[in-house]
C-alpha positions as a printed NumPy array, in Angstrom:
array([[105.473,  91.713, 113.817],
       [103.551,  90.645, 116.829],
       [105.253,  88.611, 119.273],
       [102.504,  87.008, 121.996],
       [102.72 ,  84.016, 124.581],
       [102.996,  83.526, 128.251],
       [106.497,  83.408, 129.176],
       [106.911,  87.161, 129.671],
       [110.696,  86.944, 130.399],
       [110.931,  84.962, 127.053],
       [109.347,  87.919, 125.189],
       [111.757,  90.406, 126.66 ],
       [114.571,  88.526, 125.571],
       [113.128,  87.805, 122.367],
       [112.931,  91.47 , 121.675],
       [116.438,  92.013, 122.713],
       [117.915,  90.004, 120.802],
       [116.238,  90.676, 117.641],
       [117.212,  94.654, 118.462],
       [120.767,  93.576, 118.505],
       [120.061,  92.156, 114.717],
       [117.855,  94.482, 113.422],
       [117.209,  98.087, 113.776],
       [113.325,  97.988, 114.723],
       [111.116, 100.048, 117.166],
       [108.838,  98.077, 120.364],
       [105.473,  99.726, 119.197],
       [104.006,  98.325, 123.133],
       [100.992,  96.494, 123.671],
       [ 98.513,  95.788, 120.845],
       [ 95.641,  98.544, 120.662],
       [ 93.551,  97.023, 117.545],
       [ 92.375,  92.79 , 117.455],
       [ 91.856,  90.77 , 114.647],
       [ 89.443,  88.322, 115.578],
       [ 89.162,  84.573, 114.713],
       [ 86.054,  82.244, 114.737],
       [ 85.187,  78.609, 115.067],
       [ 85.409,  78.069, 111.072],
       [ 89.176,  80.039, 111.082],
       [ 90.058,  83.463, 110.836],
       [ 88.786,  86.367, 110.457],
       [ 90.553,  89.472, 109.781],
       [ 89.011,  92.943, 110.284],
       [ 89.946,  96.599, 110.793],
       [ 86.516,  97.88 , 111.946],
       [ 87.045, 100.074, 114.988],
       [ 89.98 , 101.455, 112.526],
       [ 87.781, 102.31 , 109.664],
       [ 85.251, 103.751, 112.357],
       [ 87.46 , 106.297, 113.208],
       [ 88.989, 107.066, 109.682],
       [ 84.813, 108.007, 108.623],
       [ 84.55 , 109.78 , 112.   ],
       [ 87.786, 111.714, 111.042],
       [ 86.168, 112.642, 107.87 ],
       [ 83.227, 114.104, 109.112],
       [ 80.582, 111.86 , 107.68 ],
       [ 77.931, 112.378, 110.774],
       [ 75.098, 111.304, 108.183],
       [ 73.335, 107.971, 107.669],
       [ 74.603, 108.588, 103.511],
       [ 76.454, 105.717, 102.143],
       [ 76.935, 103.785,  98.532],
       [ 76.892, 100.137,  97.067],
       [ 79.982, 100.918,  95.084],
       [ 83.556, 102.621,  96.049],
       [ 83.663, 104.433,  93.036],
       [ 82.211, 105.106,  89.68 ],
       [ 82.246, 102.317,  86.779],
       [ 84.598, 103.361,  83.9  ],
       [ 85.12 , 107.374,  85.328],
       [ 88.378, 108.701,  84.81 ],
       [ 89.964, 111.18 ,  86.156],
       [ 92.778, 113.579,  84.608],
       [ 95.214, 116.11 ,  86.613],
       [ 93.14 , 119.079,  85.723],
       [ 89.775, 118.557,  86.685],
       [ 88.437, 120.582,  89.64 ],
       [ 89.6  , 123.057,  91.746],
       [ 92.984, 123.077,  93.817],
       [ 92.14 , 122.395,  97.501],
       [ 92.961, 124.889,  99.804],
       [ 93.847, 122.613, 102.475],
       [ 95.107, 119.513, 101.344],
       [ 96.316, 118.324, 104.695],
       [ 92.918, 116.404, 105.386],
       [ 93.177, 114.816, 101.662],
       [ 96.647, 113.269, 102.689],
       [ 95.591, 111.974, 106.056],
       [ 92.52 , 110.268, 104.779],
       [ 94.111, 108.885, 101.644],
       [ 97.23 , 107.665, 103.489],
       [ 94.288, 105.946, 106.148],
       [ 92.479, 104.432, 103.434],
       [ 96.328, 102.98 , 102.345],
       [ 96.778, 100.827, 105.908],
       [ 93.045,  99.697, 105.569],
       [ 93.253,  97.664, 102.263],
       [ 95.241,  95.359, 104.57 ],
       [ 92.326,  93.574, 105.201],
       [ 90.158,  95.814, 102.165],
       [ 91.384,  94.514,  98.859],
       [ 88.016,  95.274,  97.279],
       [ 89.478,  98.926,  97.906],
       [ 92.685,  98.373,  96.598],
       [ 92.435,  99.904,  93.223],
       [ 90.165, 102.894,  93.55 ],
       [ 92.496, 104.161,  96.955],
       [ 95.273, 103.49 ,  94.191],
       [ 93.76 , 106.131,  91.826],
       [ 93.418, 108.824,  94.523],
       [ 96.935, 108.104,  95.645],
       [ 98.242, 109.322,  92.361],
       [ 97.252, 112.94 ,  93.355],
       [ 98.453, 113.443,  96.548],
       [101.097, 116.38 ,  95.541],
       [ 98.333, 118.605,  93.998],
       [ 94.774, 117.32 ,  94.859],
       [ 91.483, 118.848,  93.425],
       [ 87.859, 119.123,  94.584],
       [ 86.919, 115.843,  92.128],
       [ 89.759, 113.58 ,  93.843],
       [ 88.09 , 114.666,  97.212],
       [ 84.686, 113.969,  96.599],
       [ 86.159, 110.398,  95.07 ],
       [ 87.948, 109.833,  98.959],
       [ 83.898, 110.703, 100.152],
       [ 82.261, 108.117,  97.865],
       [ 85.268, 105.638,  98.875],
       [ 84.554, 106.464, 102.743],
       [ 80.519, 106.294, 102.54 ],
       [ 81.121, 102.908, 100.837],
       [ 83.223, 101.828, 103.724],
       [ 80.71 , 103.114, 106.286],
       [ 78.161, 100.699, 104.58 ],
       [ 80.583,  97.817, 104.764],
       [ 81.901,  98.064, 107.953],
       [ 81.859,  94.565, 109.231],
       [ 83.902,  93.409, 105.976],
       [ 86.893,  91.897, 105.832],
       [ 89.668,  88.892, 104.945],
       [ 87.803,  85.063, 105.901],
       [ 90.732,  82.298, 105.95 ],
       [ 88.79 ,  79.36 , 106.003],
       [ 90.416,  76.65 , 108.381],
       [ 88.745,  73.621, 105.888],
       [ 90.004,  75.391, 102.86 ],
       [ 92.083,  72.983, 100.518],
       [ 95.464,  73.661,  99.296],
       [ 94.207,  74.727,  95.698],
       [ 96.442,  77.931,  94.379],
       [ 94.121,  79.494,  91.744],
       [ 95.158,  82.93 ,  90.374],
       [ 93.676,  85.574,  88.197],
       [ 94.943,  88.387,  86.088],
       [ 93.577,  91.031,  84.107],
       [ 94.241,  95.04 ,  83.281],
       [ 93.216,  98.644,  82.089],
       [ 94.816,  98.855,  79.077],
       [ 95.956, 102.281,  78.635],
       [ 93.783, 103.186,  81.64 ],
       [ 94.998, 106.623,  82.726],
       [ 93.879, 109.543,  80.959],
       [ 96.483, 112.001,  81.905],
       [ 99.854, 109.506,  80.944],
       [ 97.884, 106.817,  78.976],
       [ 99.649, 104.012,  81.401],
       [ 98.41 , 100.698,  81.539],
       [ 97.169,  99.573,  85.333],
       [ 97.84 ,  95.822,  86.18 ],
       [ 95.852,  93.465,  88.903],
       [ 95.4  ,  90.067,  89.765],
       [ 94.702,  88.255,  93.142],
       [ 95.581,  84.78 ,  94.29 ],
       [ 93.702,  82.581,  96.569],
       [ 94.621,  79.348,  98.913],
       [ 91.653,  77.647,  98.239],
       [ 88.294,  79.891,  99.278],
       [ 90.555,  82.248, 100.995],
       [ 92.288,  85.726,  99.407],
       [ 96.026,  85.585, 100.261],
       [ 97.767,  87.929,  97.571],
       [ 96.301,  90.589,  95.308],
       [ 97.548,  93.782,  93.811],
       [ 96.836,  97.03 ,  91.751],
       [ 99.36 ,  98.784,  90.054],
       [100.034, 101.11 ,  87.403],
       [102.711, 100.615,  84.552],
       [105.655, 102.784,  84.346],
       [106.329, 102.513,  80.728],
       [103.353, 103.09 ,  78.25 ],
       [102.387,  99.738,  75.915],
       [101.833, 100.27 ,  72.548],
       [100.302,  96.524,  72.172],
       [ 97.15 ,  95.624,  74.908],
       [ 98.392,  91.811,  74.341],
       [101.713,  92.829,  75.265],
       [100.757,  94.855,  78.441],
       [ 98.412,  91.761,  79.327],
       [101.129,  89.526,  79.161],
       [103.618,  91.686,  80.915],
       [101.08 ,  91.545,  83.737],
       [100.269,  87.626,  83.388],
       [104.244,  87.33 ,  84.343],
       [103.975,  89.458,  87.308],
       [101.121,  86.835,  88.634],
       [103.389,  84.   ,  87.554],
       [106.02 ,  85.482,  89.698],
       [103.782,  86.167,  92.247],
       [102.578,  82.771,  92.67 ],
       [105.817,  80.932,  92.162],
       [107.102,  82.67 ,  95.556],
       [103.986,  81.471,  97.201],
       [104.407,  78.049,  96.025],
       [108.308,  78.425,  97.217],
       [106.762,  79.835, 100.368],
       [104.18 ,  77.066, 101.243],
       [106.739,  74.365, 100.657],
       [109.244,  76.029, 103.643],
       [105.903,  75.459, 105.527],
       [105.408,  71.988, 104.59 ],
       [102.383,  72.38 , 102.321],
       [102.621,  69.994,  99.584],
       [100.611,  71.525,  95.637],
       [100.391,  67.994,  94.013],
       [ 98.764,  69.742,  90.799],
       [100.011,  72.977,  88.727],
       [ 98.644,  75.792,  89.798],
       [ 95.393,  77.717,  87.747],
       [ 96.231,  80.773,  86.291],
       [ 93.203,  82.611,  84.595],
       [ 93.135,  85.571,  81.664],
       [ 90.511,  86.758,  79.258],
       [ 92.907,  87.58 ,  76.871],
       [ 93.168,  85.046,  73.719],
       [ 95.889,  86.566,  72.333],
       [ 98.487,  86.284,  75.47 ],
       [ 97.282,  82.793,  76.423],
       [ 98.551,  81.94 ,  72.709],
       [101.924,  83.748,  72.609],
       [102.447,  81.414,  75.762],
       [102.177,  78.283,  74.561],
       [103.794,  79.925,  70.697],
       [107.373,  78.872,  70.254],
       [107.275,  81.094,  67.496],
       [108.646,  84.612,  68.081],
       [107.205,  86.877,  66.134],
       [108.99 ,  90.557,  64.974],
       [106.112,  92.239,  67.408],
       [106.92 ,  90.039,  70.06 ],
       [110.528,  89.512,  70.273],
       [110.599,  91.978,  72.783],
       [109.101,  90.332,  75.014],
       [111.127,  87.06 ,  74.32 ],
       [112.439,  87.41 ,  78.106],
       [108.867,  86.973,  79.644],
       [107.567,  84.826,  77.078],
       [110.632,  82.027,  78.178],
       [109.63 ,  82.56 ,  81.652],
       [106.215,  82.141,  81.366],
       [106.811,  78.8  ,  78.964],
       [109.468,  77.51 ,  81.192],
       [106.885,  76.801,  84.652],
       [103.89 ,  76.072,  81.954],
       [106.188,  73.22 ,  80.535],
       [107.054,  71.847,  84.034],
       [103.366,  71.697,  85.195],
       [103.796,  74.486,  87.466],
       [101.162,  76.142,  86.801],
       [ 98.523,  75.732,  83.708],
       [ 96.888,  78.674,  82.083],
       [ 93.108,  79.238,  81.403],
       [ 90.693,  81.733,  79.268],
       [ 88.138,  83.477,  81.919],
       [ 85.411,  85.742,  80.545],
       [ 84.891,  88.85 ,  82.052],
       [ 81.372,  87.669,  83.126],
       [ 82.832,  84.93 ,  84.929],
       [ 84.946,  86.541,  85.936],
       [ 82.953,  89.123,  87.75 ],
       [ 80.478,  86.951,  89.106],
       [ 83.748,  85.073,  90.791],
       [ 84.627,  88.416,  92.552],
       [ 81.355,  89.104,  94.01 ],
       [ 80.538,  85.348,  95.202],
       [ 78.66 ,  85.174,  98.805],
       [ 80.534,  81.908,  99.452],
       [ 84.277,  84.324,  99.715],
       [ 82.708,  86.255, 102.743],
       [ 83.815,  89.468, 100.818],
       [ 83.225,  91.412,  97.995],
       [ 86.199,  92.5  ,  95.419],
       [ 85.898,  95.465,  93.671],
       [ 88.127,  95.308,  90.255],
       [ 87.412,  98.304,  87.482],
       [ 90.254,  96.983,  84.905]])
């Protein structure tokens, strides 16, 4: 939490009293700054990824147009052991703080994460790429446009059965407040789905339930959504199991999602939508979003 103003007594007291609430540490003065700009703001780690490529030892001009490699995989057992894994932990756990404001990163530093016990040569060279594609994007970050409308769209999608090693599904989706990235996330399943329309609309309820706390959230700060919010999938099959009454014996297990799902659908909540995964792609990558999202589901 940053606390800032001019009353300096005010702060102290501030600080005092939330200590006697809450058990929480004064951290001092702030050493990084997020910048803003006359069109809103703009948020940036650069002088913190700086020093994460600096602590890797990248001295050369070397860097690449993607994070990582489209459709690799990678299993526990490929490569070699690393003698040393301390530097592999730092540099991951760096890479962790910096999708803050880095949610094109999000997913690949969530594949090396997975191997932090036991890394291997492959995972390493995987941090490298991820770090020479940062070092070519320094200047990147989060743009919250101050004349962006009050539009919530969402978007969901996943790996189906995505790892190699446990065969776990890995979900994402990302929300935006108009032109501007506000929510997004990468995880991977802890149960393995035997059905990719199942695990597809497993993760379409965790956007749902992502976006209904926003909407809770922007109403506490007084901003009105007149119109259901967009929610867009590529998948045919979960988009119809939505709006199906109908349970069927493969999806009865599911029934629990299914009636939450229905439930904000029927009250205009939100309204769901087919996306290809050309459109989809060419949504991530638009100039006018100031960023570039980098999604391998």
């Amino acid at each position: 939490m940053v606390i800032t103003g001019s009353d300096t007594q005010g702060i102290d007291d501030l600080k005092s009293y939330l200590s006697e609430c809450f058990k929480m540490k004064d951290l001092g003065s702030l050493s990084y700054f997020i910048g803003t700009s006359s069109t809103g703001y703009f948020l940036s780690q650069v002088k913190y990824a700086s020093e994460i490529v600096q602590r890797a030892g990248l001295s050369d001009n070397k860097v690449t147009d993607t994070p990582l490699e489209l459709n690799i995989k990678y299993s526990s057992t490929d490569g070699t052991l690393l003698s040393n894994p301390t530097l592999y932990s730092k540099l991951v756990g760096s890479l962790n703080y910096l999708t803050i404001t880095r949610s094109y990163i999000s997913h690949v530093v969530h594949i090396v994460s997975q191997f932090m016990s036991a890394p291997r040569s492959t995972r390493y060279a995987a941090v490298l790429k991820i770090l020479r594609y940062i070092k070519g994007s320094l200047y990147q970050g989060l743009c919250f446009s101050s004349k962006s409308d009050h539009t919530l769209p969402a978007y969901s999608d996943l790996d189906w059965a995505g790892d190699v090693t446990d065969r776990r599904s890995i979900t994402g989706y990302c929300v935006f407040l108009g032109d501007s990235l506000i929510s997004w996330r990468s995880k991977k399943k802890s149960v393995v789905s035997r059905s990719s329309a199942e695990a597809k609309y497993k993760s379409l309820v965790h956007t749902m339930s992502e976006l209904i706390w926003l909407r809770w959230l922007l109403c506490d700060m007084r901003v009105q959504l007149s119109t259901s919010t967009p929610v867009y999938c590529d998948n045919k099959a979960t988009i119809q199991i939505t709006h199906n009454d109908v349970f069927h014996e493969r999806t009865k297990h599911i029934d629990i999602d299914c009636h939450f799902t229905r439930h904000h659908l029927k009250k205009k909540v939100q309204s769901l939508f087919r996306m290809s995964n050309q459109n989809f792609k060419w949504l991530i990558s638009s100039p006018r979003l100031t960023l570039h999202l980098v999604f391998n589901f």
